[in-house]
VEXBAFI-634366 format. One record per residue (C-alpha): x, y, z; residue in three letters. Coordinates in Angstrom, 3 decimals, padded with zeros to 6 digits. Layout:
<rs>
+----------+----------+----------+-------+
:       xx :       yy :       zz : lumro :
+----------+----------+----------+-------+
:        X :        Y :        Z :   Ala :
...
+----------+----------+----------+-------+
</rs>
This chain:
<rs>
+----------+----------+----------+-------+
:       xx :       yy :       zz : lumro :
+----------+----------+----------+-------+
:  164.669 : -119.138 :  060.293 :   Unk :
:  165.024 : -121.797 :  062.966 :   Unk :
:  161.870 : -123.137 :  064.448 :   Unk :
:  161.666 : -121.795 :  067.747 :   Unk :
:  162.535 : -118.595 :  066.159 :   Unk :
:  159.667 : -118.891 :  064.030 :   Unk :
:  157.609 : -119.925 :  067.048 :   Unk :
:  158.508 : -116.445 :  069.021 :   Unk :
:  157.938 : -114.560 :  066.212 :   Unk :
:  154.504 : -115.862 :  065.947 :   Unk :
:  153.837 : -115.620 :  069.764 :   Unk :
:  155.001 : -111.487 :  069.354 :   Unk :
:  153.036 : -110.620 :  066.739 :   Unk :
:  149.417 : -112.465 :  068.572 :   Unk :
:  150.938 : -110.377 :  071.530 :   Unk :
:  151.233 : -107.221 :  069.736 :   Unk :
:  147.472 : -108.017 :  068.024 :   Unk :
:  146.024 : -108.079 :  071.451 :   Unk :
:  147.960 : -105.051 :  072.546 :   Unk :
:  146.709 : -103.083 :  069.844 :   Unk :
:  142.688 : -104.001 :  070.232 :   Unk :
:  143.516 : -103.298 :  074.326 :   Unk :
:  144.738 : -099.746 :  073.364 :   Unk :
:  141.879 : -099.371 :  071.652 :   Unk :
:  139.361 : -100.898 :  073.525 :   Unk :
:  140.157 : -098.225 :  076.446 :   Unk :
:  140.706 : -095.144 :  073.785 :   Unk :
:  137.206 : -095.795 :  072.812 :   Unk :
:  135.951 : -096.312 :  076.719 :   Unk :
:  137.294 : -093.288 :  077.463 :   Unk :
:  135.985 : -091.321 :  074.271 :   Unk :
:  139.263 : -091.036 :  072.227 :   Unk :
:  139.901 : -091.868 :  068.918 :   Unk :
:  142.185 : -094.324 :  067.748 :   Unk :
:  145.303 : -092.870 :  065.077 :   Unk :
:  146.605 : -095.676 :  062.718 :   Unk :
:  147.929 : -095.386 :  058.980 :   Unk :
:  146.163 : -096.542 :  056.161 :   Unk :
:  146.681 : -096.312 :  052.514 :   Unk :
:  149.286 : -093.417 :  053.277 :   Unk :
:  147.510 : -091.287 :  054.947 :   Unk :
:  147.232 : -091.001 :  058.993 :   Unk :
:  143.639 : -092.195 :  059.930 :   Unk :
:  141.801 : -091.209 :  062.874 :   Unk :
:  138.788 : -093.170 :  064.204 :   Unk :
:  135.993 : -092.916 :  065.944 :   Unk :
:  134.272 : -095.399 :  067.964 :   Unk :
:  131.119 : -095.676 :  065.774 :   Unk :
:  133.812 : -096.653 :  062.966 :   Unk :
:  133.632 : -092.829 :  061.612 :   Unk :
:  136.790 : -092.464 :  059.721 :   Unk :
:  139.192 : -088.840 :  058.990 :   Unk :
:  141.804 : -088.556 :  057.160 :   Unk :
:  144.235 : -086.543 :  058.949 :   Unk :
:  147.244 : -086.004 :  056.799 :   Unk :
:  149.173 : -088.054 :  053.502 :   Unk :
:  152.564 : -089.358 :  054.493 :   Unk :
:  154.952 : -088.211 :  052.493 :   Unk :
:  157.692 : -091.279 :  051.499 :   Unk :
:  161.315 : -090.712 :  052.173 :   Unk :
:  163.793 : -091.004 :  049.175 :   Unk :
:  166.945 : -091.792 :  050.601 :   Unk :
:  169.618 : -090.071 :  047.745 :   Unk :
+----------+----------+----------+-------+
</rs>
């Protein structure tokens, strides 16, 4: 990977970090939960930190 690609790649993800704590900043101003994945399953989160698990993903085999 060339340099500057490396460079935009970095600048995207820092974007999409601070993009993701935005969204949840204002889900948890306005009351809502935040949904993520973890460890398989779908998590949902409160903003005390009170975790649920909602549902396992299930793993596509591609035959």
């Amino acid at each position: 990977m060339k340099r500057k690609e490396k460079s935009e790649a970095k600048m995207l993800i820092e974007i999409g970090k601070l993009a993701g704590k935005k969204a949840a900043e204002e889900n948890f101003a306005l009351g809502l939960p935040i949904v993520y994945e973890e460890d398989g399953y779908i998590i949902e989160e409160d903003k005390n930190g009170n975790k649920k698990k909602i549902k396992k993903i299930k793993h596509l085999t591609i035959q």
